[in-house]
ROLUM-15501 format. One record per atom (N, C-alpha, C): residue in three letters; z, x, y. Coordinates in steps of 0.1 Angstrom, whole numbers, plus 5000, padded with zeros to 4 digits. Atoms other than C-alpha are relative to their C-alpha. Last residue first. Example, Ala and Ser with C-alpha at 12.3 -4.5 7.8 and 13.67 -1.06 7.14 Angstrom:
SER500049914989/SER507151374989/SER500849925011/ALA500050094988/ALA507851234955/ALA500050095012/
% end
This chain:
UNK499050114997/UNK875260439298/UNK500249865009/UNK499149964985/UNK871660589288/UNK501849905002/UNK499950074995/UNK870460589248/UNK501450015014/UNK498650024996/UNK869760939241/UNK500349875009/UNK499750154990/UNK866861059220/UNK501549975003/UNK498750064999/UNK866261389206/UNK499949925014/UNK499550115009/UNK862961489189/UNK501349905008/UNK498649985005/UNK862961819207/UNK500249914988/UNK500149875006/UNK859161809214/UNK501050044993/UNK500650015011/UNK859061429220/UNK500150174993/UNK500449944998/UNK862161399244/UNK499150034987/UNK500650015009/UNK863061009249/UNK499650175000/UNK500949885000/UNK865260849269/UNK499750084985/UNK499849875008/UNK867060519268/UNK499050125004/UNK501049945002/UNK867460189283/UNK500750124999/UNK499749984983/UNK869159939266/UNK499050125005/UNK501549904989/UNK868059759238/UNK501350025010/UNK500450094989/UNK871759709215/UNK498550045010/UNK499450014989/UNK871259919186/UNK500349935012/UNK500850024989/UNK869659869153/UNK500850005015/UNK499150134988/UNK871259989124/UNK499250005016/UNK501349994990/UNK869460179094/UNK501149885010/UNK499850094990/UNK872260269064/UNK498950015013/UNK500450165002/UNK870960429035/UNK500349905007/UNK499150045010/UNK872460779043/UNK499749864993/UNK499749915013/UNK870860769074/UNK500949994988/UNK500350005015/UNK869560579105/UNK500950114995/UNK498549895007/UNK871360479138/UNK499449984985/UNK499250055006/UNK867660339154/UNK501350104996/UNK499749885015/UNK865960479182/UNK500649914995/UNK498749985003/UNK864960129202/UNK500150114991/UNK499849815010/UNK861760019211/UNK501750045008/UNK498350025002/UNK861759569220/UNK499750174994/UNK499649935013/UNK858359509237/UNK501250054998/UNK499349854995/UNK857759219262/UNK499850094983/UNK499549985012/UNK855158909254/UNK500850154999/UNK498849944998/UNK853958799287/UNK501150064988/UNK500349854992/UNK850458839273/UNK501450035008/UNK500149875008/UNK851558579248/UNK499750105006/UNK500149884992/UNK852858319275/UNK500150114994/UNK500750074986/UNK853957979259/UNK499050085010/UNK501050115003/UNK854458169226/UNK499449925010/UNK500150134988/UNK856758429241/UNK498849934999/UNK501250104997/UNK857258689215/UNK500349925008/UNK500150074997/UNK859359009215/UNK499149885004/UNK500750064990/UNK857959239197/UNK501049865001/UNK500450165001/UNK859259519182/UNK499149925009/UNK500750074992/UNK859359889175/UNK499849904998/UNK500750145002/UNK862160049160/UNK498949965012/UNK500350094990/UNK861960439164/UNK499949834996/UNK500650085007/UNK863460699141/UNK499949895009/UNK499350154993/UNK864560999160/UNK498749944991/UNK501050095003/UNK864261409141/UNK501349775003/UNK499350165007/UNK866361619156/UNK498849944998/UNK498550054998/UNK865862009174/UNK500549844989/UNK499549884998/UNK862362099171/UNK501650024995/UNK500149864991/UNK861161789169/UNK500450104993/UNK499449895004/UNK860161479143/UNK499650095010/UNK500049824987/UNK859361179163/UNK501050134991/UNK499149915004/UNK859260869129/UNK499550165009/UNK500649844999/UNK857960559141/UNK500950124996/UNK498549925000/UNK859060199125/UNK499050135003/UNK499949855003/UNK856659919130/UNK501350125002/UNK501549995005/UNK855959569138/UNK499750124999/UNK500249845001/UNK859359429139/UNK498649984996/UNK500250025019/UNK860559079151/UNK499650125003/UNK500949955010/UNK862759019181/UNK499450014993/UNK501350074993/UNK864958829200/UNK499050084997/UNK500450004987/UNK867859109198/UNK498849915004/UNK500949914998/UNK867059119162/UNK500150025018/UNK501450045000/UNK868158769159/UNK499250115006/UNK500649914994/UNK871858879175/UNK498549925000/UNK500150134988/UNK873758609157/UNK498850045010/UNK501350144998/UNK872658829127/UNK500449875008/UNK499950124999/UNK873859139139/UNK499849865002/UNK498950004988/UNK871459449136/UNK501249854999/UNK500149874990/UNK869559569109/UNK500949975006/UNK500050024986/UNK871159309081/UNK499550145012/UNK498549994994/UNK871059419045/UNK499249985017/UNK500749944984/UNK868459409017/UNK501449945010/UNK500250164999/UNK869459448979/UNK499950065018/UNK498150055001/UNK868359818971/UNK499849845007/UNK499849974988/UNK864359888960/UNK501449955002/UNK499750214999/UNK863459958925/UNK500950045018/UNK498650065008/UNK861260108938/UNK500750064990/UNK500250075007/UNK857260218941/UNK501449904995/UNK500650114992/UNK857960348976/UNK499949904985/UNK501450045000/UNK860260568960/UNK499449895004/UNK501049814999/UNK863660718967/UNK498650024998/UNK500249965011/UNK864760318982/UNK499350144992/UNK499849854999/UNK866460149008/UNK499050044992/UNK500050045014/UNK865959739023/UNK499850174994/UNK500649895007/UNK866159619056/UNK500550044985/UNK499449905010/UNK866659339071/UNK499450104998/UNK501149915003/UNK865759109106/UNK500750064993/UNK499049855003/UNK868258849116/UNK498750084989/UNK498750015004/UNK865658589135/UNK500650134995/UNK499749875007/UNK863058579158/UNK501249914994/UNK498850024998/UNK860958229166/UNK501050104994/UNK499849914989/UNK857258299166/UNK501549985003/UNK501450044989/UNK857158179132/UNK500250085009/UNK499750044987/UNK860358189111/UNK499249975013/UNK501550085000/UNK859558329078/UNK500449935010/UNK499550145006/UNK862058609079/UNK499049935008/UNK499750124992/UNK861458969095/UNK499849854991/UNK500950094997/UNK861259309076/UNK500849875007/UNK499350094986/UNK862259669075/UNK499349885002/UNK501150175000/UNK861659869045/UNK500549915011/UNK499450164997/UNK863460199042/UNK499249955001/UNK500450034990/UNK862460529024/UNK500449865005/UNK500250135001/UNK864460799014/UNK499449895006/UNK499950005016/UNK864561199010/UNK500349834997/UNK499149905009/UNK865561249043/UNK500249944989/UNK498849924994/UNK863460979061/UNK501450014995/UNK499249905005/UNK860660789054/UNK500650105004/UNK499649894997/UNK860060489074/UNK500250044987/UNK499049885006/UNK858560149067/UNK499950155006/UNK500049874991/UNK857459809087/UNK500850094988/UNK499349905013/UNK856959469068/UNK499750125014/UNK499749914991/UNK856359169097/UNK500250144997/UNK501749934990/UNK856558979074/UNK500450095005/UNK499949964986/UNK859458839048/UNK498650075004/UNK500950054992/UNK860158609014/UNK500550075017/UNK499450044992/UNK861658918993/UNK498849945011/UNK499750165006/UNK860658998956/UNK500949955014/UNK498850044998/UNK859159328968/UNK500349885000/UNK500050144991/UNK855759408954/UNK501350004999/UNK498750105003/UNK855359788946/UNK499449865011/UNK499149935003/UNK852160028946/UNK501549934998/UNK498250004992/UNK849559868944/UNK500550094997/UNK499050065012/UNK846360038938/UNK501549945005/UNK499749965017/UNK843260148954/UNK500549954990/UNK498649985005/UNK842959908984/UNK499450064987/UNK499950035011/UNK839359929003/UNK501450025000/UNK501450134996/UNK837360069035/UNK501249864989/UNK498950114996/UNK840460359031/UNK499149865005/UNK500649984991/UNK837360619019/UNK500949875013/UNK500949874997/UNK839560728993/UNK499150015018/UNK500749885003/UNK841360388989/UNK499250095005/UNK501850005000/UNK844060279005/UNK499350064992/UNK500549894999/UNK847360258989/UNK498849945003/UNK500949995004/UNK849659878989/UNK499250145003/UNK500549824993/UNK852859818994/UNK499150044991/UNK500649925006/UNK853359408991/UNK499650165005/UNK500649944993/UNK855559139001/UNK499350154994/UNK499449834997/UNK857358868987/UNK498750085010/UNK498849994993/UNK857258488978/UNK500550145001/UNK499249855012/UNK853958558956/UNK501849965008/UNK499750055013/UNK852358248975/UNK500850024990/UNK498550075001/UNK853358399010/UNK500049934981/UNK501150145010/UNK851658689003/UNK501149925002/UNK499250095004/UNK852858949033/UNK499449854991/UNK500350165002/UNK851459279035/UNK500449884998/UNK499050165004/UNK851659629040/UNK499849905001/UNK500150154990/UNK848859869040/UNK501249944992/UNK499550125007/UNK849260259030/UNK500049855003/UNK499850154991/UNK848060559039/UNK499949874990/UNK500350155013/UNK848860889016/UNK500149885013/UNK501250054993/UNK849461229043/UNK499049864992/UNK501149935005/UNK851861369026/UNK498949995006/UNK499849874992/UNK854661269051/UNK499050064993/UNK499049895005/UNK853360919042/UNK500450115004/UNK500549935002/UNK851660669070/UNK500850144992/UNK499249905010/UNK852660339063/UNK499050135000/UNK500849855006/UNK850860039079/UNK501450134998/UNK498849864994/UNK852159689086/UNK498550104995/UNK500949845010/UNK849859359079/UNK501150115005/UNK499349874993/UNK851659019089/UNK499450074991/UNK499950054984/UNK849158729069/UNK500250155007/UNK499349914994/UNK847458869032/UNK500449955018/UNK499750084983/UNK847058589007/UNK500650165004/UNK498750044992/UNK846458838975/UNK499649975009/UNK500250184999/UNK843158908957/UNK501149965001/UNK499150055007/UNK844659278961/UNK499749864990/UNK499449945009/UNK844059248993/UNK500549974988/UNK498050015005/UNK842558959005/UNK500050124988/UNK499850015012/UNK838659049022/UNK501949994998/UNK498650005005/UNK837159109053/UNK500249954988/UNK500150115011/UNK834059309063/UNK501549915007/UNK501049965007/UNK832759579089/UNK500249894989/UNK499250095015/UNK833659519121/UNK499149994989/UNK500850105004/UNK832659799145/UNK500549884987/UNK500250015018/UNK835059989163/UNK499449855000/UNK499850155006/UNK834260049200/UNK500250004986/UNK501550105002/UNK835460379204/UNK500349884999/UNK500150074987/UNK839260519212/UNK498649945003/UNK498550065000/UNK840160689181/UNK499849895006/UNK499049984985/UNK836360779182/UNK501149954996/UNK500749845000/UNK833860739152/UNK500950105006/UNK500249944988/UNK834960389146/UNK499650174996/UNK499749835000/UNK835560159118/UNK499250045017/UNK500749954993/UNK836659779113/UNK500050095004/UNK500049844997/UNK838359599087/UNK498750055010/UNK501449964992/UNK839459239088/UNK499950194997/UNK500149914990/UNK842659119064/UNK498550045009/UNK500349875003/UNK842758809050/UNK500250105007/UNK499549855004/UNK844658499050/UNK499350114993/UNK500949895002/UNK842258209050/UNK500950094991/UNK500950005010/UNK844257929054/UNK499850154992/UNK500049885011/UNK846358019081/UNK499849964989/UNK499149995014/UNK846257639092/UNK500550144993/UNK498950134995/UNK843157659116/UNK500650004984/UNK500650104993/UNK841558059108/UNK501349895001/UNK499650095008/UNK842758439096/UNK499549855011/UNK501450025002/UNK842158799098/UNK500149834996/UNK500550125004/UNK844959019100/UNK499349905002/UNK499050144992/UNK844359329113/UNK499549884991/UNK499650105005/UNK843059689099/UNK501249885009/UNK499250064999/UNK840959959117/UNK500749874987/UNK500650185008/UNK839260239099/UNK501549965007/UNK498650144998/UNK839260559121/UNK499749874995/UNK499650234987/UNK836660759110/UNK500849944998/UNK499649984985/UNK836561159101/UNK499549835002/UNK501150064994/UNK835361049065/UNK499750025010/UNK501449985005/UNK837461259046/UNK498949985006/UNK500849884998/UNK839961299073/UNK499050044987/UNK500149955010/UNK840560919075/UNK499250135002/UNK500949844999/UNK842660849106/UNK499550014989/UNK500149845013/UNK843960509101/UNK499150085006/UNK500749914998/UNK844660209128/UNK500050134992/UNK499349855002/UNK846759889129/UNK498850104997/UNK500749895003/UNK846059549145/UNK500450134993/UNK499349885007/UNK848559269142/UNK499350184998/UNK498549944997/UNK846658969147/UNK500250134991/UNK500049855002/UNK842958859152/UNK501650035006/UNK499349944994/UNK842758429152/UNK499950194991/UNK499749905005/UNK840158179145/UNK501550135009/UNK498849964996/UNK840457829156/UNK500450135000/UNK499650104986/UNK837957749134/UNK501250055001/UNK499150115004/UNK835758009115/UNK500749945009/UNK500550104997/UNK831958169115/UNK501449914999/UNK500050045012/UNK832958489097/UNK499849845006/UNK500749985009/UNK832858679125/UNK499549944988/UNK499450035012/UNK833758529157/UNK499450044987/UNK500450105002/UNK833258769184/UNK500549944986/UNK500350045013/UNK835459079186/UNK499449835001/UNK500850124991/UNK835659319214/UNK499349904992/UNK500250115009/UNK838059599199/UNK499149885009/UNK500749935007/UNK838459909216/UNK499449914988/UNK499850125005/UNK839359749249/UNK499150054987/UNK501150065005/UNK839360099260/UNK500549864997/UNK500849895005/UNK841960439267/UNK498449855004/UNK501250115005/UNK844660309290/UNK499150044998/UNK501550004999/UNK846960579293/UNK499549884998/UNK501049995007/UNK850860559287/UNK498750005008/UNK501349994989/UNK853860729299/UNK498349934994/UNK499350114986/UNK856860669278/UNK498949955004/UNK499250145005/UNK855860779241/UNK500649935010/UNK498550024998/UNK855461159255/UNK500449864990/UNK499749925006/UNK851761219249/UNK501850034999/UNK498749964991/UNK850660909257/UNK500350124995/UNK499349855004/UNK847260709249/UNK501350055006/UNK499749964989/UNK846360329252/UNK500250174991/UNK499549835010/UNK844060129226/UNK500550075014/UNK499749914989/UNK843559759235/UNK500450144991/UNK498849905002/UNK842359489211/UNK499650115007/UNK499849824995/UNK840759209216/UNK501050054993/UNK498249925000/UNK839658849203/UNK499950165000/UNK500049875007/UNK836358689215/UNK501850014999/UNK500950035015/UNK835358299221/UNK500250164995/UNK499350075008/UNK838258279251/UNK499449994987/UNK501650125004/UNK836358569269/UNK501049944986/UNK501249955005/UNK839558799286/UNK499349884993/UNK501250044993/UNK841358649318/UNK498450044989/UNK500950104994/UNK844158609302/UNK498649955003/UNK500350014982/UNK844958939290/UNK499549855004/UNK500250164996/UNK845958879251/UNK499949985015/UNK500050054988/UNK845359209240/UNK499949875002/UNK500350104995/UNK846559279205/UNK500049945016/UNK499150145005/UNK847659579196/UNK499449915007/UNK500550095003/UNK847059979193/UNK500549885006/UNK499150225002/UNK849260269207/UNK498649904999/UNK501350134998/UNK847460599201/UNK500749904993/UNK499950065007/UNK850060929202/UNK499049905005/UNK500450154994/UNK848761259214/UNK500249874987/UNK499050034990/UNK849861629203/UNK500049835003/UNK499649904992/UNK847361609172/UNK501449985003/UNK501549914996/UNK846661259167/UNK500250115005/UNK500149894990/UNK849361029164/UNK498950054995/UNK500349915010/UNK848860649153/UNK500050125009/UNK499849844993/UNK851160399167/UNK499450094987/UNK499549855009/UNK850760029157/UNK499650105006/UNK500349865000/UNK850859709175/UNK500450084987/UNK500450035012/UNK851759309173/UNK499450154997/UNK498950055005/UNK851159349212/UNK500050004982/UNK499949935013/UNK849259609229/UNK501149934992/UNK500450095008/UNK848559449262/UNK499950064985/UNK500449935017/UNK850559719284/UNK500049864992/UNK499149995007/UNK851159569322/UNK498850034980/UNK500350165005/UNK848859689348/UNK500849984987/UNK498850094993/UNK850159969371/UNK499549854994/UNK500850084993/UNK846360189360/UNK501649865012/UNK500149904991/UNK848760449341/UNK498849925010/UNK501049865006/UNK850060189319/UNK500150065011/UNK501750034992/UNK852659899332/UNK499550174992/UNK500349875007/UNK855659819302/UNK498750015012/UNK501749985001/UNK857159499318/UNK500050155004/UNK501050014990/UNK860759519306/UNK499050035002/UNK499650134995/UNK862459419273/UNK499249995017/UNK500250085005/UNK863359799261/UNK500049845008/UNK499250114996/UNK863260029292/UNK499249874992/UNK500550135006/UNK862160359279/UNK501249885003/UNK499350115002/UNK862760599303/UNK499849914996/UNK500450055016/UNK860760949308/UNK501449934995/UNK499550065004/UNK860460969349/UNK499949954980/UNK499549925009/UNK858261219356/UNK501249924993/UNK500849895009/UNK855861019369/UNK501050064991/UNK500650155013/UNK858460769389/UNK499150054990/UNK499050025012/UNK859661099403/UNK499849914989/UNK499949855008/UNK856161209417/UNK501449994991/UNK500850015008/UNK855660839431/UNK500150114992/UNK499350135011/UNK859060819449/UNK498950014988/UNK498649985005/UNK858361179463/UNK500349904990/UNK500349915010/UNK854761089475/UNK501450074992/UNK500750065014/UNK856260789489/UNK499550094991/UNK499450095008/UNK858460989510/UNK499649934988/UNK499549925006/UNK856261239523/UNK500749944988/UNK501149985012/UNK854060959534/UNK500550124989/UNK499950085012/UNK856960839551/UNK498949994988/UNK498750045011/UNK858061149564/UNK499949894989/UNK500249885009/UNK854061229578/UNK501649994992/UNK501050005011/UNK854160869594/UNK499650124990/UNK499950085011/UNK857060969612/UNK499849904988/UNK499049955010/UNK856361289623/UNK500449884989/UNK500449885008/UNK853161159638/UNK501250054985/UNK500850065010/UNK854660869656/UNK499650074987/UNK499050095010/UNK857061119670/UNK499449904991/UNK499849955015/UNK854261359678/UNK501149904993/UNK501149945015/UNK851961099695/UNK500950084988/UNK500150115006/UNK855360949716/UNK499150044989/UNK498750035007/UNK855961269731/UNK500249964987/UNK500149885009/UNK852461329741/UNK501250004990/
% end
């Protein structure tokens, strides 16, 4: 009888226990740039080459799933939820893409995601491209749902511009915008959706600088430009670049972080902007790539030291995050 309660007791401590480790690991809000990111399933986050759209309270991470095991004649994409920026959801494989356009070797990079409240549909955009990056276009495909299947609906070169890295740009006014990289033009382009965002309206500025990966913030009456050097999957010193209008003229471009560094191993595939209560935090988001092993491909988020026209990238380490306040605080 002894023996039953002491068994007892101490299978009821260690179930106590674990329910403890798992209730803190929950509450736990720590971004740890560089290590495997698991969702709310404990599988690691296939969202690479991404972008962050919020919604309400709730943010919706996009990006390129490269799971292994998915159908080598389709390309995906993954849509997660979070309402913090730590914790994420796994919403869909929202993308389930046969080959459209009939081409070889084809490839679906960089996905990014608009709300249009004329239309209420989410129009996706990713670049869109076959053997040799030839092609260079973008793809578009809409939805009904944040988190639906989106259907593919064309593609086309912005602009009648070579489009490879795509970014997105969502103003404080509420104006969306595609970025883009021509390599012919040796620069890069900010571009307006139109109306029903299916389409480009109008440029808006081409920047006379050969780079990808284009990402922008605006913040306190300025906006920066953040991009990566033609380098492949190989990071290098990543710039940035200032200016009081998106249309320019834009300042000469300057180092994020130091350039022995290489971005920390890096490239950029967006800049988020957490306005609270208390501070507004400017988020780099990168990607570490690993060509040999694209689904092992980590993510590099880091608040940045923005203002004043200076943007500096910080060592990754890990950090915390409070979305209501705004204020981030990289840990010792």
């Amino acid at each position: 009888m002894k023996r039953s309660r002491w068994l007892f007791t101490l299978v009821s401590s260690i179930c106590v226990g674990v329910m403890l480790q798992q209730a803190c690991s929950a509450q736990e809000k720590i971004i740890r740039p560089g290590d495997v990111w698991l969702d709310d399933r404990g599988r690691s986050i296939e969202a690479h080459g991404g972008g962050i759209l919020k919604v309400k309270d709730t943010y919706f991470w996009f990006g390129e799933d490269r799971t292994p095991t998915n159908d080598p004649d389709k390309r995906y994409v993954s849509c997660y939820s979070s309402t913090d920026l730590v914790h994420w959801k796994f919403r869909n494989q929202v993308l389930k893409l046969s080959n459209p356009e009939n081409l070889t070797n084809w490839i679906l990079e960089r996905p990014k995601v608009f709300y249009n409240r004329q239309t209420k549909k989410f129009v996706m955009y990713a670049h869109l491209d076959a053997a040799g990056y030839k092609l260079a276009r973008v793809a578009v495909a809409v939805s009904d749902a944040v988190d639906g299947d989106y259907k593919y609906v064309k593609s086309f070169r912005p602009l009648d511009q070579e489009s490879r890295d795509i970014g997105q740009f969502i103003d404080d006014d509420g104006a969306a915008y595609l970025i883009f990289e021509s390599r012919p033009t040796h620069g890069f382009f900010i571009a307006k959706l139109s109306n029903d965002y299916l389409s480009i309206e109008k440029q808006v500025s081409f920047i006379q600088a050969p780079l990808e990966g284009g990402a922008i913030v605006h913040y306190k009456g300025l906006y920066y430009v953040l991009g990566s050097h033609l380098t492949g999957w190989k990071p290098n010193p990543n710039v940035y670049a200032t200016s009081k209008s998106l249309a320019g003229p834009w300042s000469e471009f300057k180092d994020v972080a130091p350039p022995e560094v290489n971005t920390y191993a890096s490239q950029s595939s967006m800049l988020v902007k957490v306005t609270g209560t208390k501070d507004t935090t400017v988020i780099y988001i990168g990607d570490r790539w690993k060509p040999s092993a694209l689904t092992d491909s980590r993510y590099i988020w880091m608040p940045l030291a923005i203002g004043e026209g200076n943007m500096k990238l910080p060592e990754p380490r890990p950090w915390t995050l409070d979305v209501k306040s705004g204020i981030a605080a990289v840990l010792p």
